[in-house]
C-alpha positions in Angstrom: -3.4 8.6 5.1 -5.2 10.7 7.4 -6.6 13.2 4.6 -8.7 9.9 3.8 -10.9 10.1 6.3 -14.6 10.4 4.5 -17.1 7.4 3.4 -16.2 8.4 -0.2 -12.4 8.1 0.6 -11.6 5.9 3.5 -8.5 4.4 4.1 -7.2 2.9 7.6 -3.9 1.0 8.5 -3.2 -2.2 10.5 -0.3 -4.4 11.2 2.6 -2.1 9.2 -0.3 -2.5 5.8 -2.8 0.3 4.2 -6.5 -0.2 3.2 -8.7 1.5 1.1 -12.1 0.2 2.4 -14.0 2.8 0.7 -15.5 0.1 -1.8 -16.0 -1.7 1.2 -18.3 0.4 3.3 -20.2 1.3 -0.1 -21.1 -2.4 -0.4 -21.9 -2.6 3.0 -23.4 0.0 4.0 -25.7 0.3 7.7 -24.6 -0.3 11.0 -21.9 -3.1 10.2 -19.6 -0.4 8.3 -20.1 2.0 11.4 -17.2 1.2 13.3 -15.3 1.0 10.0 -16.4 4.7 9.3 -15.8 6.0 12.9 -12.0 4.5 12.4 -11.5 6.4 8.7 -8.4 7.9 8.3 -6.7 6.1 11.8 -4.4 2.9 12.4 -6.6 0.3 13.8 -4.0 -2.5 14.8 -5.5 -2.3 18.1 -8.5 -4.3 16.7 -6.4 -7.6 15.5 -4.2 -9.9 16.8 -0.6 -9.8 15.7 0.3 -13.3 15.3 -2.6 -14.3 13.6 -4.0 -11.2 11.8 -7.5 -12.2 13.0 -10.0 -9.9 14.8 -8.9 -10.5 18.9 -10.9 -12.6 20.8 -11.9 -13.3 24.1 -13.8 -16.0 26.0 -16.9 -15.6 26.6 -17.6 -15.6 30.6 -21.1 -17.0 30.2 -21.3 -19.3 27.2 -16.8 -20.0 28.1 -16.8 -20.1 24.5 -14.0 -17.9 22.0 -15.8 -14.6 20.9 -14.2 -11.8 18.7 -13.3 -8.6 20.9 -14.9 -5.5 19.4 -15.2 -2.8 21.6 -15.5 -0.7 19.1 -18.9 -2.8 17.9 -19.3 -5.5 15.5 -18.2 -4.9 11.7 -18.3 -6.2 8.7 -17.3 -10.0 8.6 -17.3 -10.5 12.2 -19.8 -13.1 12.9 -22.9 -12.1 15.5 -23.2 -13.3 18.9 -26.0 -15.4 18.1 -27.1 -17.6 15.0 -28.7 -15.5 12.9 -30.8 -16.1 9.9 -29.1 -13.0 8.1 -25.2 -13.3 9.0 -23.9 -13.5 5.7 -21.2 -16.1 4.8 -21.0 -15.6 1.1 -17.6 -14.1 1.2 -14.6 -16.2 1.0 -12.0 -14.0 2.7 -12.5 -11.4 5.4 -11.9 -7.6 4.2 -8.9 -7.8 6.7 -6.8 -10.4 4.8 -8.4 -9.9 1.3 -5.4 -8.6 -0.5 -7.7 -6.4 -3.3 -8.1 -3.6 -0.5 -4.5 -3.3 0.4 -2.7 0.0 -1.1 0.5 -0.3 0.5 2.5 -0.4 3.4 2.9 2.0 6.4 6.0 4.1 5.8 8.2 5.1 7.7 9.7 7.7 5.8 9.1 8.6 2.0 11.1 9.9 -1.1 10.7 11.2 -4.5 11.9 9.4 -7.6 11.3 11.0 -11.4 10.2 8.0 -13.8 11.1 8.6 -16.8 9.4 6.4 -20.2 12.3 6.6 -22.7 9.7 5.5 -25.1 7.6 8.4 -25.0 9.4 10.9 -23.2 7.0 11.4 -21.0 8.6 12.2 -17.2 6.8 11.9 -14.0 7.6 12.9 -10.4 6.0 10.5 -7.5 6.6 10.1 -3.8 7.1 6.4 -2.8 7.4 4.5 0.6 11.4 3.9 1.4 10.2 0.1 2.1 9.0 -0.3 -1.0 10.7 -2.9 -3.5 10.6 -1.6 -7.2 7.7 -3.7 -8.3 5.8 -2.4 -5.5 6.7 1.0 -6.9 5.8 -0.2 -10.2 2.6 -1.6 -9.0 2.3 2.6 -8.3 3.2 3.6 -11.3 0.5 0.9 -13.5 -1.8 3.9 -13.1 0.3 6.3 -15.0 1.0 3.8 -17.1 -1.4 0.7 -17.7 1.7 -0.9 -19.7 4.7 -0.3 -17.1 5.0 -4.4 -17.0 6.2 -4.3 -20.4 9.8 -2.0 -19.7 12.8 -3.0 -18.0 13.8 -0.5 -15.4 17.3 0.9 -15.0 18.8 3.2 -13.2 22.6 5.2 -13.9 24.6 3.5 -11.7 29.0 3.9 -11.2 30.3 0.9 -12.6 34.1 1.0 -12.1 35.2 4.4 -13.1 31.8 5.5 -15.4 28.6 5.6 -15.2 25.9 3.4 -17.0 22.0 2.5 -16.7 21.8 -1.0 -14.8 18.5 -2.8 -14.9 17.2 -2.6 -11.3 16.3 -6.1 -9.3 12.5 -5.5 -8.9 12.6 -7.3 -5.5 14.8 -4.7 -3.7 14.3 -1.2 -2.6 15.9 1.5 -4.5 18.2 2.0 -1.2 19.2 -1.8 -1.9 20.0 -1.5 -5.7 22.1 1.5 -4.8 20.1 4.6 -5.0 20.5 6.3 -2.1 18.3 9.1 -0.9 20.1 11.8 -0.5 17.2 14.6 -0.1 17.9 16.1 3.5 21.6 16.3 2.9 21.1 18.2 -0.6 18.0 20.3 0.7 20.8 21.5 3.4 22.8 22.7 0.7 20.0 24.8 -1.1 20.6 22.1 -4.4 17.8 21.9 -6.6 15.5 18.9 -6.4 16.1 18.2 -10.5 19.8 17.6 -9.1 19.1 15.4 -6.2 15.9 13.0 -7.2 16.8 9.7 -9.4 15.6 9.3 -12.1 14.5 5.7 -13.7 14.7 5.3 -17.0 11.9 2.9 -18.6 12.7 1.0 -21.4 10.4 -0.8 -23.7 10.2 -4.5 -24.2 8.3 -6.4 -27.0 5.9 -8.2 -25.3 3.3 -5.5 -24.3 1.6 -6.1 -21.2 -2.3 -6.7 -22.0 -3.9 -4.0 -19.8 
């Protein structure tokens, strides 16, 4: 995350989440996307209340009204001290809780998984979040493949004495449908990352996704 750190590429995290906000500070840009833009490429949890995921807030010693706490300087969506004439309220949902920025969550730790399109044949190698369920992995792989909604996923899996593709639950992690990550232990042995990173198999279902 840090390597997007420019107004052309800015992403921050908050709360355990990741945000591209480089759309966001395009639309808004001037002094309200400053702060924003200072904060590129850093965690900014500091700025937002855990319980309620809203901008902190103090009261206000003078007016002993609630105020939003930014230090930092007043950003996009945080109303002004004062009424204004300009304040903006056309947007319905603050950037920090509008879902259409967030890429992801903040990992922990990260592996590699091969996805493989048994249609095609076509093979690709991507590094995903440990956290991540399998349709948060798919919601990855949508832009390698704009019809990844229309295959059933499966991984080889030992069922009693063999082996055989399962489908995978989509609301699990790969470590919780049984595909462990075994990369430290098999890097250790000097074994070949072809031997070591699952591959999922994609299979192709009738009803194509509309992209």
């Amino acid at each position: 995350m840090k390597a997007h750190n420019t107004a052309s590429d800015l992403w921050v995290s908050f709360l355990g989440n990741v945000y591209d906000l480089t759309r966001l500070v395009e639309d808004h840009a001037g002094e309200l996307a400053k702060p924003i833009l200072e904060a590129a490429g850093t965690d900014i949890s500091h700025w937002f209340d855990e319980k309620s995921g809203d901008v902190k807030s103090f009261i206000d010693p003078v007016t002993e009204l609630r105020r939003p706490y930014v230090p930092q300087g007043r950003f996009v969506h945080v109303p002004p001290r004062e009424p204004t004439s300009d304040w903006d309220t056309s947007f319905e949902t603050p950037w920090w809780k509008d879902e259409q920025y967030r890429v992801g969550r903040l990992s922990n730790s990260t592996r590699a998984i091969r996805v493989k399109n048994v249609l095609t044949g076509q093979e690709h190698l991507m590094t995903v979040p440990s956290e991540e369920s399998i349709i948060e992995i798919r919601g990855r792989y949508l832009e390698l493949n704009w019809h990844a909604e229309s295959y059933v996923w499966k991984a080889m899996q030992k069922v009693g004495e063999d082996f055989e593709l399962v489908e995978l639950d989509m609301e699990k992690t790969l470590e919780e449908n049984g595909i462990k990550d075994e990369t430290e232990e098999m890097q250790k042995l000097g074994v070949d990352q072809d031997f070591y990173v699952p591959v999922i198999h994609l299979y192709y279902q009738d009803d194509l996704t509309t992209a």
